[in-house]
N, C-alpha and C positions, 0 to 999 in steps of 0.2 A: 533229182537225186540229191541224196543228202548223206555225208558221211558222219556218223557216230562213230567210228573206231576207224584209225589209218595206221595203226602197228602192226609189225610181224613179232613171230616169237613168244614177247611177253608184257605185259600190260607196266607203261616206263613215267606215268605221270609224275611230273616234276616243274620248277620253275625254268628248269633252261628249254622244257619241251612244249610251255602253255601254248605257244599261236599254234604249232601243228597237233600235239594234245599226245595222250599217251595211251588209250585203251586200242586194243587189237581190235581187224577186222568186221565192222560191219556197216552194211552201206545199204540205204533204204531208196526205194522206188514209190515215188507217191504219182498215182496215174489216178486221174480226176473220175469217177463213176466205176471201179476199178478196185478190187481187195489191195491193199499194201502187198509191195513184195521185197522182201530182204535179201541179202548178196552177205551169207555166213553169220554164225550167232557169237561169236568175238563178244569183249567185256563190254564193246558200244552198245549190246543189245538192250540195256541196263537203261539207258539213257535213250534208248528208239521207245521203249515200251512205255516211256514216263510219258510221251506225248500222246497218248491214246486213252479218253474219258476215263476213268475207275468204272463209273460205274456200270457197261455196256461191254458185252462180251465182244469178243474181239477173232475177226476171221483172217487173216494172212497166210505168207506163203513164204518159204524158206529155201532156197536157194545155195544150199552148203558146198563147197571146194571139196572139202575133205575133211576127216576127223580127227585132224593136232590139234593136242587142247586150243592153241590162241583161235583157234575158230567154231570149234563149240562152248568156249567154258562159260558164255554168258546167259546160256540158257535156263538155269535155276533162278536166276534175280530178272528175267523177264516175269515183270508183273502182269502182264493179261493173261499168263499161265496159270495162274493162282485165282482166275475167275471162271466158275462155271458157265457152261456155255462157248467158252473160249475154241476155236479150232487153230493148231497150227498144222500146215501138211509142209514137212521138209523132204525134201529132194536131194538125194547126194549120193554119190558112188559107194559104195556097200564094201567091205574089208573085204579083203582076201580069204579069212578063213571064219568069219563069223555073217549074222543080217545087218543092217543097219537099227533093227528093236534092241538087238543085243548088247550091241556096242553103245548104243544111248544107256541101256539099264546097268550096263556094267560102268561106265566113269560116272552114273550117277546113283550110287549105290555105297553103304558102310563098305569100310571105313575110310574111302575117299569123300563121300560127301552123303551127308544125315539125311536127304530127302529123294526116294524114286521115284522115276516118272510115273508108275503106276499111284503116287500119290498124289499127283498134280491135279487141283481142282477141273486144270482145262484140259482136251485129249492136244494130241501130239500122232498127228499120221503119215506113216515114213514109209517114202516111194523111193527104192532104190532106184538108181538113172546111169546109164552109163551109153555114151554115143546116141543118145535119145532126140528128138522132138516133139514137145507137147505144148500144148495150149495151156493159159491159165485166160480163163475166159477167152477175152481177144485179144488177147497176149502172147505174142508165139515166142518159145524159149527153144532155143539148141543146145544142146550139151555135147562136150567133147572132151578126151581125156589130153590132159595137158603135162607133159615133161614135169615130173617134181620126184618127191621122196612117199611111194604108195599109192592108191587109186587116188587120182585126183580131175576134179573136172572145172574146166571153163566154162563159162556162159555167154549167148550171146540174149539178148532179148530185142524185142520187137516189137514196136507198136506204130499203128499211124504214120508209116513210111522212116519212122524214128529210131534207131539202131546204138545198143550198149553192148560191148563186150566186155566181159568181168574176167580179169585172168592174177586172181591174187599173188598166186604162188607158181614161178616157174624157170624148171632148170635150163641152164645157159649150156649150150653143146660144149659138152668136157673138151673135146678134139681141139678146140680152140679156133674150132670154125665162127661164122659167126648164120650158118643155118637156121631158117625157122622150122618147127614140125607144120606140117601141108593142115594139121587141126585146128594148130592156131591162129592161122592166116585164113582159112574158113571162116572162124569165132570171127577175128576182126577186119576183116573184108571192107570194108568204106564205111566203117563207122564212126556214127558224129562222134563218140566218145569210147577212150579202150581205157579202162582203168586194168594197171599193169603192175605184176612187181618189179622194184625198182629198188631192191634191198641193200646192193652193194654197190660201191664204186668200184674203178679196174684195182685198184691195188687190195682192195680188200678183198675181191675172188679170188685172186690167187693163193692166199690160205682157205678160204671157203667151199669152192670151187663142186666141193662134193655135198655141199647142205642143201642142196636143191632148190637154188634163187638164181637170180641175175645178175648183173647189173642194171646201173642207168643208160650204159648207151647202147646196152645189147635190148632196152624195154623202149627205146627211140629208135631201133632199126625195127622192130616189129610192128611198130606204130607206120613208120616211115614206106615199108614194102606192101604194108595192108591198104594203103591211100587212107586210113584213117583222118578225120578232122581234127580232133581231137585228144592230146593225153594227158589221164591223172596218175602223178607217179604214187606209187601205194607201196604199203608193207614196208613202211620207215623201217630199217634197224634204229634197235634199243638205243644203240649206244649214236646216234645222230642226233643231234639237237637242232634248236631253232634257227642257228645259226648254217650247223652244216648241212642241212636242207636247204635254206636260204640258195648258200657257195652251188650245192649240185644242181638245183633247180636251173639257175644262170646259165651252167656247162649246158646241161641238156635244152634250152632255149636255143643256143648257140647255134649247137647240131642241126636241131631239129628246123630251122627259120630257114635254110637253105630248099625246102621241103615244103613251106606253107604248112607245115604241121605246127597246132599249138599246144603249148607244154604249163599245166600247172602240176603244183604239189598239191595230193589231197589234204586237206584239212580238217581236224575234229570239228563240226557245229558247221562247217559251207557248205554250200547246194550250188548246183549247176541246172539252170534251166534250158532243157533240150527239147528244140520243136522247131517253126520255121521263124522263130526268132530266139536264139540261144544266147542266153548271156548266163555269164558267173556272177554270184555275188556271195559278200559274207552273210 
């Protein structure tokens, strides 16, 4: 796995944010004899599509949370899109009151932005999913609706005895419980890896509380109850730097080491190699 975009919100590139990076969610799955498969098309997608020949059409698979811009708006400046030939098939929970064709045609449409999908050299084929599981080849993917602001879903994937649950974006029980929903502890069941959101700290939920994120130590008790092996905390807030990443990553070590759970911060440009010898590296 390898993260291209580890922001929530809104894309915050800067010098005090270089080592964690600044582009919103997207996080790529490279499985050896296997299509690519993406986890949200966020500003990272910009920067996944630049590793893929020019000149060779390009087949993948998209794996979308949900449709707030910071997690589709990087879709126009993927360049395999703009090659004939090209297939992407995206997967994502469908609005409330419109398709998922619709919703793509409308935020990529005058006068928000000069280019429709209908114009896009490559197709683009959208499978609404909600409580699903399907195959991508021998790939089995879960889907579950996950606590946030609108339809939104988790993932877990599966390969080779190998297990990732993707859970970007997710609300922390207002009651001041500290409850998981029974969907998400499904998603992350004994997984080598839950990449989680991990937006706020405690002092900064209590204004937030209703934006539909976490905290760090309410995305360390879901890691922690799931027996998960592993967690990436994900969906920096904007206003966190490199530093205050650094200080929360520490706290959440802390917690979580009592636990045998271990705890990085995802990072723009690292990958984590998971199979029956998993290591991180830059």
């Amino acid at each position: 796995m390898t993260f291209y975009g580890v922001r929530g919100s809104t894309p915050c590139s800067c010098d005090a944010n270089r080592r964690y990076g600044g582009n919103t969610a997207c996080v790529s799955i490279n499985l050896p004899g296997a299509d690519p498969i993406v986890f949200d098309l966020g500003t990272g997608l910009r920067f996944w599509g630049a590793t893929f020949p020019a000149e060779l059409p390009f087949h993948g698979h998209a794996l979308v949370t949900h449709l707030h811009w910071d997690h589709v708006q990087g879709l126009p400046f993927f360049k395999p899109v703009l090659r004939p030939g090209t297939r992407l098939d995206v997967y994502a929970p469908p609005p409330d009151s419109t398709t998922l064709e619709e919703a793509f045609d409308e935020f990529m449409s005058p006068p928000y932005f000069p280019v429709r999908v209908a114009d896009l050299p490559g197709e683009l084929r959208f499978h609404p999913v909600v409580g699903a599981e399907f195959a991508i080849g021998d790939v089995r993917v879960v889907s579950r609706a996950v606590p946030h602001i609108g339809p939104t879903n988790g993932y877990r994937v599966e390969r080779d005895g190998v297990s990732v649950a993707y859970i970007s974006d997710h609300q922390q029980p207002l009651d001041g419980s500290s409850t998981v929903a029974d969907a998400v502890l499904e998603l992350c069941d004994g997984a080598d890896l839950i990449v989680h959101d991990a937006q706020y700290t405690a002092s900064e939920f209590v204004d937030k509380a209703h934006w539909g994120h976490c905290t760090v130590d309410y995305a360390v008790r879901v890691a922690v109850e799931a027996g998960a092996r592993r967690l990436a905390l994900f969906h920096h807030d904007p206003e966190h730097d490199d530093a205050a990443i650094d200080a929360i990553t520490a706290r959440a070590r802390r917690r979580a080491e009592a636990h045998g759970l271990s705890v990085l911060a995802a990072a723009e440009g690292s990958s984590i190699a998971l199979g029956k010898v998993a290591a991180a590296a830059r």
